[in-house]
VOPAGU-2260 file (C-alpha; in pm, 1 decimal, decimal comma):
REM VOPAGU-2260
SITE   aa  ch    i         X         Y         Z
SITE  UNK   A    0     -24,7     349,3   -8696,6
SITE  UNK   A    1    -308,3     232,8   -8476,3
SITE  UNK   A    2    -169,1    -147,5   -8530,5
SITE  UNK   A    3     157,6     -12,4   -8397,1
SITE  UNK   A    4       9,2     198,7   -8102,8
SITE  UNK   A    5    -160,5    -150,3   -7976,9
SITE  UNK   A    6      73,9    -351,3   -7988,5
SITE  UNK   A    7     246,4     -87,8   -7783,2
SITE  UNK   A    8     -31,4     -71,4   -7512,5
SITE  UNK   A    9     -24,2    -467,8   -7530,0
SITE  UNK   A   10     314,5    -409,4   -7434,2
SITE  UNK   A   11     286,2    -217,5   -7160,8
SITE  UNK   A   12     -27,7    -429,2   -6993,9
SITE  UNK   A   13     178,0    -699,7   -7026,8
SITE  UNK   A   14     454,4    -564,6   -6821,0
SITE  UNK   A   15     238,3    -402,1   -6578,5
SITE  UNK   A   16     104,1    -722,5   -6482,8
SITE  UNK   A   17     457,6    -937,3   -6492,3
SITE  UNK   A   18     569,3    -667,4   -6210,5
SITE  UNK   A   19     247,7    -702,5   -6015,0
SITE  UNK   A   20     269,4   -1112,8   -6043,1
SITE  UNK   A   21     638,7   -1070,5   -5921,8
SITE  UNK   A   22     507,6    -847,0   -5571,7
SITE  UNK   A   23     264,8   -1075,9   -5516,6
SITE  UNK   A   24     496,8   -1366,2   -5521,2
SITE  UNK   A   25     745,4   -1220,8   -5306,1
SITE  UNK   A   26     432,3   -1105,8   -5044,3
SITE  UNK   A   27     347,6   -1479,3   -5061,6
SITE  UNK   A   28     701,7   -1629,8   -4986,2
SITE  UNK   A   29     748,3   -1379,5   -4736,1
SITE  UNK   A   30     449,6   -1471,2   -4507,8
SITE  UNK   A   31     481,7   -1869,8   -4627,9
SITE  UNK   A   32     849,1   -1808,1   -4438,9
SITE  UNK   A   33     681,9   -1615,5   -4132,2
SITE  UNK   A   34     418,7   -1915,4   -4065,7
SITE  UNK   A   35     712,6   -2225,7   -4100,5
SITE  UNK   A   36     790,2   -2334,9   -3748,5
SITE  UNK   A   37    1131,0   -2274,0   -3608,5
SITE  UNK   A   38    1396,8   -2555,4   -3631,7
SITE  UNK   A   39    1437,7   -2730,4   -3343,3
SITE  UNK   A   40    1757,4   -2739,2   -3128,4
SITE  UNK   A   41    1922,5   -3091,0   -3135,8
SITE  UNK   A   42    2064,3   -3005,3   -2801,7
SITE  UNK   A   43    1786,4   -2908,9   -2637,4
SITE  UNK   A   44    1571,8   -3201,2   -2748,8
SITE  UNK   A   45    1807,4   -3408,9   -2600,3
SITE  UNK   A   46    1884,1   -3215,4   -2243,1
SITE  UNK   A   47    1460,6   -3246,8   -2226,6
SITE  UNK   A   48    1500,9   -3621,7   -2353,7
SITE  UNK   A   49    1705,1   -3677,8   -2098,9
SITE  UNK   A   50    1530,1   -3483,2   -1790,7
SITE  UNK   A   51    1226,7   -3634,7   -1863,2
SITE  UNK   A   52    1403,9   -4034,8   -1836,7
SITE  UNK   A   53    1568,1   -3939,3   -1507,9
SITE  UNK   A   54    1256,8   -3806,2   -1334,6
SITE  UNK   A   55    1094,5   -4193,4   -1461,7
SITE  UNK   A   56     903,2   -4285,9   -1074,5
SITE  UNK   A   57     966,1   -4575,5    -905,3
SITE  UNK   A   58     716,5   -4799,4    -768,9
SITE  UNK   A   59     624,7   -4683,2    -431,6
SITE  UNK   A   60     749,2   -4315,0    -502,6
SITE  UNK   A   61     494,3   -4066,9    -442,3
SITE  UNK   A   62     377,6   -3835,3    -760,2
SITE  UNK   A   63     592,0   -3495,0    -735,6
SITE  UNK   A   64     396,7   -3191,4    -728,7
SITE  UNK   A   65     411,5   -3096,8   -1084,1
SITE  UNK   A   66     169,4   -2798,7   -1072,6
SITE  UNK   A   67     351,3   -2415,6   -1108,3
SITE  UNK   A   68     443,6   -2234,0    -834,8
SITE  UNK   A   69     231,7   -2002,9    -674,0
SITE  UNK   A   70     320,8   -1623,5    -783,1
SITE  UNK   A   71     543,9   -1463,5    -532,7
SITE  UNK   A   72     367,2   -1190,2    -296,2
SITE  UNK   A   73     494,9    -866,2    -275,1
SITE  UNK   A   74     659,6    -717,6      22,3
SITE  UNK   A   75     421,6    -529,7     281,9
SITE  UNK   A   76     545,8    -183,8     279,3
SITE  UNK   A   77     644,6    -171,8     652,9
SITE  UNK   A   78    1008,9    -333,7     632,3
SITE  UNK   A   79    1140,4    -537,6     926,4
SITE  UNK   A   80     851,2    -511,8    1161,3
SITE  UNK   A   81     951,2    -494,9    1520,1
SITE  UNK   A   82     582,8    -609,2    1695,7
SITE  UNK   A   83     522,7    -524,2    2032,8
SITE  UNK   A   84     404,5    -829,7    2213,6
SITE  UNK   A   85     121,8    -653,9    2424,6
SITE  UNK   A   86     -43,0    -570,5    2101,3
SITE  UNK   A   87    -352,4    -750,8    1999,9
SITE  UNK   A   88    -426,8    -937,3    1679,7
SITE  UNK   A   89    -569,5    -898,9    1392,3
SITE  UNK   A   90    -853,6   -1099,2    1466,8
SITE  UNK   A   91    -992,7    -816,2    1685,5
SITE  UNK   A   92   -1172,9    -574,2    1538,5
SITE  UNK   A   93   -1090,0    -189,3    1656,0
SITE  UNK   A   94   -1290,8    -107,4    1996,3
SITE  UNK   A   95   -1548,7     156,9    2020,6
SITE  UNK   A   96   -1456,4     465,2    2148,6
SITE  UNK   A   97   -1646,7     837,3    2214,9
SITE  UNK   A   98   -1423,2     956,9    1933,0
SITE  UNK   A   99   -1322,1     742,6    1590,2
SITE  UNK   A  100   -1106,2     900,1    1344,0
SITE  UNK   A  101   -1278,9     677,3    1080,8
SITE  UNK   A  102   -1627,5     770,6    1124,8
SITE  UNK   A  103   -1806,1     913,3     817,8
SITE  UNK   A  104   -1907,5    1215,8     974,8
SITE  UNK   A  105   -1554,3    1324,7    1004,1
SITE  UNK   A  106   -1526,9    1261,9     613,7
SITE  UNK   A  107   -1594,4    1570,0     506,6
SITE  UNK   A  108   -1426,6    1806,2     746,7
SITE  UNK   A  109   -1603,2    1803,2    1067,9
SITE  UNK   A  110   -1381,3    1776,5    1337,8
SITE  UNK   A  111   -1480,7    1646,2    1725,3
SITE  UNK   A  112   -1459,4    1904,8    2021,7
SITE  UNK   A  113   -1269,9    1818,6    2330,7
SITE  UNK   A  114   -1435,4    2040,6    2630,6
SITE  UNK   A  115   -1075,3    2166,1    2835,2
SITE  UNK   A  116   -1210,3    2078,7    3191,3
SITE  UNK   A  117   -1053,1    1780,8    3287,6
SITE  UNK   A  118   -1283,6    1559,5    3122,2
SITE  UNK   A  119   -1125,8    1241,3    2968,5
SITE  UNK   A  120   -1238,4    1136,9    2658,5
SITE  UNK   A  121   -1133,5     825,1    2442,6
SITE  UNK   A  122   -1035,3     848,3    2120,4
SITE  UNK   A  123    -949,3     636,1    1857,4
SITE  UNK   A  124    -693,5     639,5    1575,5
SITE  UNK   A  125    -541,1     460,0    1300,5
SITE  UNK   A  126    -185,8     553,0    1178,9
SITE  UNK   A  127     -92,7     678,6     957,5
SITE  UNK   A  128    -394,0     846,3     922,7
SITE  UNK   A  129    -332,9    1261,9     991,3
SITE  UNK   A  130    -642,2    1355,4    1211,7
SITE  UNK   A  131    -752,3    1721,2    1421,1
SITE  UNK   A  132    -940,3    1769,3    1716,6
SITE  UNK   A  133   -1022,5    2149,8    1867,1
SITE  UNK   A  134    -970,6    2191,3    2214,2
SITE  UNK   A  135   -1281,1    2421,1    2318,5
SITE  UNK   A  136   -1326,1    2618,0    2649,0
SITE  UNK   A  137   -1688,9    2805,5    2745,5
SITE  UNK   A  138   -1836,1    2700,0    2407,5
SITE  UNK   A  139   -1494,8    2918,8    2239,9
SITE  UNK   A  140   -1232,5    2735,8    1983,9
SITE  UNK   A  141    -896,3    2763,3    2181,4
SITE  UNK   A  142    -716,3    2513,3    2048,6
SITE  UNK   A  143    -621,6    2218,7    1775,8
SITE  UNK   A  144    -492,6    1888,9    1842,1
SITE  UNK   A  145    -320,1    1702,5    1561,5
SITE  UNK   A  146    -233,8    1358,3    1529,8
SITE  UNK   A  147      17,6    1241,7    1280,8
SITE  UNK   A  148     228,2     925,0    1225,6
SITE  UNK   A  149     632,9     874,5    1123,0
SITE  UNK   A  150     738,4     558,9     998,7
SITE  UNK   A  151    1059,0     497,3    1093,1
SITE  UNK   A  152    1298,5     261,8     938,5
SITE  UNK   A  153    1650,4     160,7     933,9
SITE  UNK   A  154    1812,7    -253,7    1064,9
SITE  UNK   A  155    1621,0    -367,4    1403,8
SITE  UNK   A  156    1473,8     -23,7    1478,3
SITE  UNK   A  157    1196,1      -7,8    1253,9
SITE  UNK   A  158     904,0     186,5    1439,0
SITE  UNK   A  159     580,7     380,5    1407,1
SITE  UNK   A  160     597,1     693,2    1614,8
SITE  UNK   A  161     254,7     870,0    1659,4
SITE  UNK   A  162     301,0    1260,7    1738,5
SITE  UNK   A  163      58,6    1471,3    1865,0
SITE  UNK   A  164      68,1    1833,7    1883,6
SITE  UNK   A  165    -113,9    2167,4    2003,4
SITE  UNK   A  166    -188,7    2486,1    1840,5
SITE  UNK   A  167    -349,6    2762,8    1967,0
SITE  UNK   A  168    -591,4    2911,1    1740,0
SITE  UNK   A  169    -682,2    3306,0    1849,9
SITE  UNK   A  170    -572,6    3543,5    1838,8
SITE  UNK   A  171    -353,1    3405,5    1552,8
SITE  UNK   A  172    -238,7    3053,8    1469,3
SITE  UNK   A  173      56,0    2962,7    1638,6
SITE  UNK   A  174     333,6    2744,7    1652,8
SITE  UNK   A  175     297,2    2380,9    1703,6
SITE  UNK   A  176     400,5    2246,9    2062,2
SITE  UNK   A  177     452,0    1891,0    2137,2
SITE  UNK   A  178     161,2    1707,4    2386,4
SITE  UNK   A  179     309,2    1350,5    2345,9
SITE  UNK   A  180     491,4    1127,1    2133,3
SITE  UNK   A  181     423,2     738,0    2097,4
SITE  UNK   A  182     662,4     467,6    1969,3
SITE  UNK   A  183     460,2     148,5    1823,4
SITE  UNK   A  184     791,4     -79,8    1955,1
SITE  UNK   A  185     785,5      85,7    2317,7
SITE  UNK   A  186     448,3     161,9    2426,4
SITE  UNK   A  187     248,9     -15,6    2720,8
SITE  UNK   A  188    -114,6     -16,2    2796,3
SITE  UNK   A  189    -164,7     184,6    3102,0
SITE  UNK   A  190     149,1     440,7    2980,8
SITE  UNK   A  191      46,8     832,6    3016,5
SITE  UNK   A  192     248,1    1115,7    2852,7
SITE  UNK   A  193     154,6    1467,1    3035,3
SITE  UNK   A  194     268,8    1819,5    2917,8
SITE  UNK   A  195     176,9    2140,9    2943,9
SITE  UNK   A  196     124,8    2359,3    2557,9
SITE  UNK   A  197    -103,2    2662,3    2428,7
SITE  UNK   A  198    -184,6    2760,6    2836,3
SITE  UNK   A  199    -313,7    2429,1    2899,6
SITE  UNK   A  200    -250,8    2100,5    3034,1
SITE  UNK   A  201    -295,8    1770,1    2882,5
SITE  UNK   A  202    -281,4    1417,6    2997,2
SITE  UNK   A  203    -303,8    1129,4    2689,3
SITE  UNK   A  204    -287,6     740,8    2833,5
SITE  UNK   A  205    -244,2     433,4    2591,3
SITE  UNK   A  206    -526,0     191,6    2700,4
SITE  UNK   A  207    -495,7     -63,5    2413,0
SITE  UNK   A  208    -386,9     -95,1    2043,7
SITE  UNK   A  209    -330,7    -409,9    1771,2
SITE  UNK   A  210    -349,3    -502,9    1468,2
SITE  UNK   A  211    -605,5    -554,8    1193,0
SITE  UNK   A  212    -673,1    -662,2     850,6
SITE  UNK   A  213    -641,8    -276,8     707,2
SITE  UNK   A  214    -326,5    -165,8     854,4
SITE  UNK   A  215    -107,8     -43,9     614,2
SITE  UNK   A  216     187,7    -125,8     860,0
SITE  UNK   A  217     117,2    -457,5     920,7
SITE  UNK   A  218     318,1    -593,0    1192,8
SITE  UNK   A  219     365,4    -302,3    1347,4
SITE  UNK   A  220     223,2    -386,1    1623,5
SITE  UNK   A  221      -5,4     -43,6    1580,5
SITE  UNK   A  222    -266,3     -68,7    1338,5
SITE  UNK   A  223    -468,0     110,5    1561,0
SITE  UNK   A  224    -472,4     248,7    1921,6
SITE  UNK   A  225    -692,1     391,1    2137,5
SITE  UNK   A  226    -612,4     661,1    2407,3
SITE  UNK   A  227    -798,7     865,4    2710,4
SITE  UNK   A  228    -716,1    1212,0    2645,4
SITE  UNK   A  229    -797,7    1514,6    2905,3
SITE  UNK   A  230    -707,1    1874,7    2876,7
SITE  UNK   A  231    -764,5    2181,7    3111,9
């Protein structure tokens, strides 16, 4: 019985091992077949034979440029730029002015005072940047002055239009009235918008604007502008 009962387990070992033997060999063909390089196209050998024999220079030809070409640049996201030929270029750098909408110390929420007694001050902004001033009189908040830009778009017209509004702030917030409204395509240095909102009167003149290197509307003609703004 225990002759029988080996044999038996010899048997089975055997087997065992015949099926392993066979998954192994199968794994091994398998990966043999994923590491044999593809056949070759006839066809194609000969279109490249055949490109390569007509491109053969001739003495006196210059070398062609063989190297790749240069990766195509995305679009600018201002579409159809209409410049305004009075703006300046980017190679000027934004001017000074008694208020910047990029200084730091606006960063984390201060906002400049413009005194409503006539005073003109300048002030500089970059669209599309949205900005606030407060219109003070006798020390008191009376007033906020926002700046915000539209970009327009749509065949020849394309167009930054700078808005700037009033609110009056006491007793209760109200509504937003229009002060001026400036079209990057239309606007000349010298050009004053006047109006009257929140029981005061305002006067905003364009004395310059251009381009630089961190517009987001390049060729707008707008990058940045800077204004003399007076209220009373």
């Amino acid at each position: 019985m225990e002759l029988v009962a080996k044999i038996k387990a010899l048997i089975l070992t055997a087997g065992i091992l015949c099926g392993m033997i066979a998954v192994l060999m199968s794994l091994q063909g398998c990966r043999k077949a994923e590491t044999l390089p593809p056949k070759a196209d006839s066809n194609k050998q000969a279109a490249v034979t055949e490109d390569v024999k007509t491109e053969t220079s001739k003495p006196g030809d210059k070398p062609s440029n063989t190297s790749a070409p240069e990766a195509t640049k995305q679009a600018p996201p201002w579409r159809n730029p209409s410049p305004n030929p009075e703006a300046q270029t980017t190679s000027n750098a934004p001017p000074s002015a008694d208020i910047d909408c990029r200084d730091a110390k606006y960063a984390g929420g201060e906002r400049p005072k413009i005194e409503a007694n006539g005073k003109p001050v300048t002030f500089l902004y970059y669209p599309p940047q949205m900005f606030t001033a407060i219109i003070t009189r006798s020390g008191q908040d009376k007033a906020s002055l926002t700046f915000g830009t539209f970009s327009v778009t749509g065949g020849e017209e394309d167009r930054l239009e700078l808005h700037i509004l009033a609110r009056a702030l006491k007793p209760d917030d109200g509504k937003f009235e229009k002060v001026a409204m400036i079209e990057s395509n239309k606007v000349k240095k010298g050009q004053s918008w006047t109006a009257s909102a929140v029981g005061m009167s305002f006067k905003v003149e364009a004395l310059e604007f251009g381009e630089w290197a961190d517009s987001p509307f390049p060729g707008s003609g707008m990058g940045w502008i800077k204004l003399r703004i007076s209220a009373r």
